[in-house]
C-alpha positions in Angstrom: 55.8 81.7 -9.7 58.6 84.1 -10.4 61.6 82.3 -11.3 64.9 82.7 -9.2 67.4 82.9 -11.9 68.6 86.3 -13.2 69.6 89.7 -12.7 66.9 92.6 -11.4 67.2 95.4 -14.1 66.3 92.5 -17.1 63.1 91.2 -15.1 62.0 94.5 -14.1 62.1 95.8 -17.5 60.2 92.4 -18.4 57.5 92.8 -15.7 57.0 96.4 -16.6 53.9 96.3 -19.1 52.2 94.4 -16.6 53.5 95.6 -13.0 50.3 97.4 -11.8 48.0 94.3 -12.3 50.6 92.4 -11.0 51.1 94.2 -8.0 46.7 94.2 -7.6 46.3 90.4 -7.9 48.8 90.0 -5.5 47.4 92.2 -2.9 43.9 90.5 -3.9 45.5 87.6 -2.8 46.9 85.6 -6.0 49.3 83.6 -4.4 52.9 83.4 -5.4 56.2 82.0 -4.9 59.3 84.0 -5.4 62.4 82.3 -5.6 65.6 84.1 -5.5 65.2 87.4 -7.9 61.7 86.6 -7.7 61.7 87.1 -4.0 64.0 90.5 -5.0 61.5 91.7 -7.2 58.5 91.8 -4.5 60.7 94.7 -3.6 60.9 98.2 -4.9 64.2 98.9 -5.9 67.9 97.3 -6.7 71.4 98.4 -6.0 71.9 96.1 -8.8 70.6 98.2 -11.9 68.1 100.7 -12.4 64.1 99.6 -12.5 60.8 99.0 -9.8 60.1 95.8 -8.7 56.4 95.2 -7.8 56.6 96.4 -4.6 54.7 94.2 -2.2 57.3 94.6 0.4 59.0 98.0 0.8 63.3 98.2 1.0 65.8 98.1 -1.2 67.6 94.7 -2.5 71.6 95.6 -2.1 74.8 93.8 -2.2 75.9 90.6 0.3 77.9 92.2 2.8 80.7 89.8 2.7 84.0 88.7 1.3 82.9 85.6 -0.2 80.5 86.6 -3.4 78.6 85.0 -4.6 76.8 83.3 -1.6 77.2 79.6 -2.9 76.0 76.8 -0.9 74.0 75.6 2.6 73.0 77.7 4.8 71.0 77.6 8.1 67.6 78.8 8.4 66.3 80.9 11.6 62.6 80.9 11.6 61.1 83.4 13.5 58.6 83.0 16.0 55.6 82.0 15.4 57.1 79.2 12.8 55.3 79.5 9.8 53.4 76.4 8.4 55.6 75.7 5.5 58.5 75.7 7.6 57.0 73.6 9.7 55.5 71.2 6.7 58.2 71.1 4.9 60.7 71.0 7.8 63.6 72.8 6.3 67.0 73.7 8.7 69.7 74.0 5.7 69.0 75.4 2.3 71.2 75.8 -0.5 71.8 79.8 -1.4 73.5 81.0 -4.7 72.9 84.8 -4.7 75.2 88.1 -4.7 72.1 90.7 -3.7 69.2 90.3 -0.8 66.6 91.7 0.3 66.6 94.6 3.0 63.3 95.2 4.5 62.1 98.7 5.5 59.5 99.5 8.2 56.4 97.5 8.4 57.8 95.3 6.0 60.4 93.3 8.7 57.3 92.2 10.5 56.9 89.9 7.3 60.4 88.3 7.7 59.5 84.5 8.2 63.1 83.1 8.4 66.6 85.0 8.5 70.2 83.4 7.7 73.9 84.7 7.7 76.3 84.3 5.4 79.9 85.3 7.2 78.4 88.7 9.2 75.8 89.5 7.1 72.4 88.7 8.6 69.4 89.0 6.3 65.9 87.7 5.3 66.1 84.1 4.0 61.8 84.2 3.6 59.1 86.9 3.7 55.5 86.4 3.7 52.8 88.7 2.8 49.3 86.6 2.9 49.5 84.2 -0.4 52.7 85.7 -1.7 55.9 83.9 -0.5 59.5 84.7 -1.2 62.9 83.1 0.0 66.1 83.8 -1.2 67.3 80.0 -1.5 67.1 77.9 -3.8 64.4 75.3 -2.4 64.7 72.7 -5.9 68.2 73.0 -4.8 67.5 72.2 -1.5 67.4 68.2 -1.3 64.5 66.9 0.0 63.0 69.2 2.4 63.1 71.3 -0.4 60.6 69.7 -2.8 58.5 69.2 0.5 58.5 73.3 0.8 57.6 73.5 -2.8 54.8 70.9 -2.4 53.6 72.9 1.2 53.4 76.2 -0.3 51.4 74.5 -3.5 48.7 73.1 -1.1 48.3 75.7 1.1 47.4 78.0 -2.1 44.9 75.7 -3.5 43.5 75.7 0.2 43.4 79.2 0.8 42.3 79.5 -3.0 39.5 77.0 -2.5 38.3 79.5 0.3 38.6 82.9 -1.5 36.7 82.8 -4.7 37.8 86.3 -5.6 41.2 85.1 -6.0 42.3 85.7 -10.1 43.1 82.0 -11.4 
């Protein structure tokens, strides 16, 4: 889990003794929920201070394009197609937001976008996944209901997929 409360430069400079093993049980298939920041620092860099995130994903996190800042409230969701399963489990439409930065995927990595949202005119990713790692820049325990049910989803489907990849660090 990577907690979504925070700014970048702090948790990079926290996740820096241990960023390259990190970064390897992730690719090995460790799975992961990022929520927020967390979902910022499966990214490589931040226009909000100076450090690397872990890089799973390439782009930059940058600034909300907008003239309300912070982003603070509900927000629709707009899965992409094919829905993925949590979405679909958890059956989430409106999540609750509270974010100034997001993530801007970079080449292959927008083929990982799961679910996009707009706040005014900015469009951007609202949830990426890369195998077992998982990021969204809501706020799902903020999220009522369906929210909890995401949470729950993505902690069954990484037991599952756990259960069936032994080589998967614990």
């Amino acid at each position: 889990m990577l907690p979504g409360v925070g700014a970048f430069t702090p948790a990079a400079e926290r996740l820096g003794p241990g960023r390259a093993a990190m970064r390897e049980a992730l690719q090995r298939g460790l799975p992961c929920l990022g929520i927020c920041l967390g979902m910022q620092l499966l990214f490589e860099h931040s226009d909000e201070g100076p450090g690397d995130g872990l890089g799973v994903l390439t782009g930059r996190v940058t600034r909300l394009q907008a003239a309300r800042i912070p982003q603070i409230g509900w927000n629709m969701l707009e899965p992409t197609a094919p829905r993925d399963p949590l979405l679909i489990a958890s059956g989430l439409e409106t999540v609750y937001y509270a974010n100034s930065f997001v993530c801007r995927p970079s080449g292959e990595s927008a083929r990982h976008v799961i679910a996009w949202t707009t706040h005014e005119t900015d469009r951007f990713p609202a949830a990426v996944r890369v195998g077992n790692v998982v990021g969204v820049q809501f706020h799902p325990e903020k999220s009522s209901a369906a929210g909890v049910r995401f949470v729950r989803a993505f902690l069954t489907d990484a037991a599952a997929r756990s259960a069936r990849s032994p080589e998967i660090p614990a």
